[in-house]
N, C-alpha and C positions, 0 to 999 in steps of 0.2 A: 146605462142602459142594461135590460135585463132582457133575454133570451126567455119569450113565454113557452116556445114550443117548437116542436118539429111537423110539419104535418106533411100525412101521407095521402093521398085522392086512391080511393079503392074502387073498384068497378063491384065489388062483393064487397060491401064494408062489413058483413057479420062473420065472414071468412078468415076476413084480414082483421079485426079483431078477437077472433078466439086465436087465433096466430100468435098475436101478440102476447094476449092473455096467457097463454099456454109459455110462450119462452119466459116472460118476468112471475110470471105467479101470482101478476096483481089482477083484480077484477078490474073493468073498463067502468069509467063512467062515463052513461051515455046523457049527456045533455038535450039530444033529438033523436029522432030515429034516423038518421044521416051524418050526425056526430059521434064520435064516441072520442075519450081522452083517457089513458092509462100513465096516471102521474106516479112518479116516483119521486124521492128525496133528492134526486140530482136531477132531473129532467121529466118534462112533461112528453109524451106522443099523441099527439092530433090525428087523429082519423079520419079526413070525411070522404063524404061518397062523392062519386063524379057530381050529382046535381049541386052539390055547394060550389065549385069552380066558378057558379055563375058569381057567389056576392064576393068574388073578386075582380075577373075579366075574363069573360068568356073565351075559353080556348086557352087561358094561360096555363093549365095543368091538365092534363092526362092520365086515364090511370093506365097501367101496362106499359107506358111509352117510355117513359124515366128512367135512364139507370145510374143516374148521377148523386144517387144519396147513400151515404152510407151509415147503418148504424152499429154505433158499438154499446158494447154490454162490459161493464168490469164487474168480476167476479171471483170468490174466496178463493176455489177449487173447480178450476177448469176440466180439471178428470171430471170431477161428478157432475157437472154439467152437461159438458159431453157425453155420458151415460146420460142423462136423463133422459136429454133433450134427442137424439140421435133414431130415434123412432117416428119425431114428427117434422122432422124438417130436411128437405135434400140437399141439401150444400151446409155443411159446418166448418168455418175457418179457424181453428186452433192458431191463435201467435201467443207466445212466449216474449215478455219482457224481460230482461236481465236488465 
């Protein structure tokens, strides 16, 4: 089995795509104007807006209600990250692996 993707339901999917855009660096490709996906070399993120929930089961996702996902990012240099990034996002969690 292969993991195609993660997907997020956005109430503002063009928000919650320069979001994204903005943390990875990658442009979004949008396959609809209701989808958008920002593939990277280890993981895909799925984006859709609330009106896709339906071609699953209506009511099965929400957007804003969720807080049960978490994503993570690995990265060279966590300093310059957090520099970068530290202007456009309100909560930044720093963890250290040893």
């Amino acid at each position: 089995m292969k993991l195609a993707s993660a997907r997020l339901i956005a109430s503002d999917i063009k928000k919650m795509v320069g979001f994204y855009e903005m943390v990875t660096g990658q442009s979004a490709e949008w396959l609809a104007p209701v989808f958008g996906e920002i593939v990277t070399p280890s993981a895909t993120l799925a984006i859709g807006s609330a009106e896709t929930v339906a071609l699953f089961r209506e009511g099965s996702a929400e957007p804003s209600a969720d807080r049960s996902v978490v994503i993570e990012f690995q990265v060279d240099d966590v300093d310059a990250e957090f520099v970068r990034l530290r202007g456009g996002v309100e909560l930044l969690y720093r963890t250290l692996i040893f």
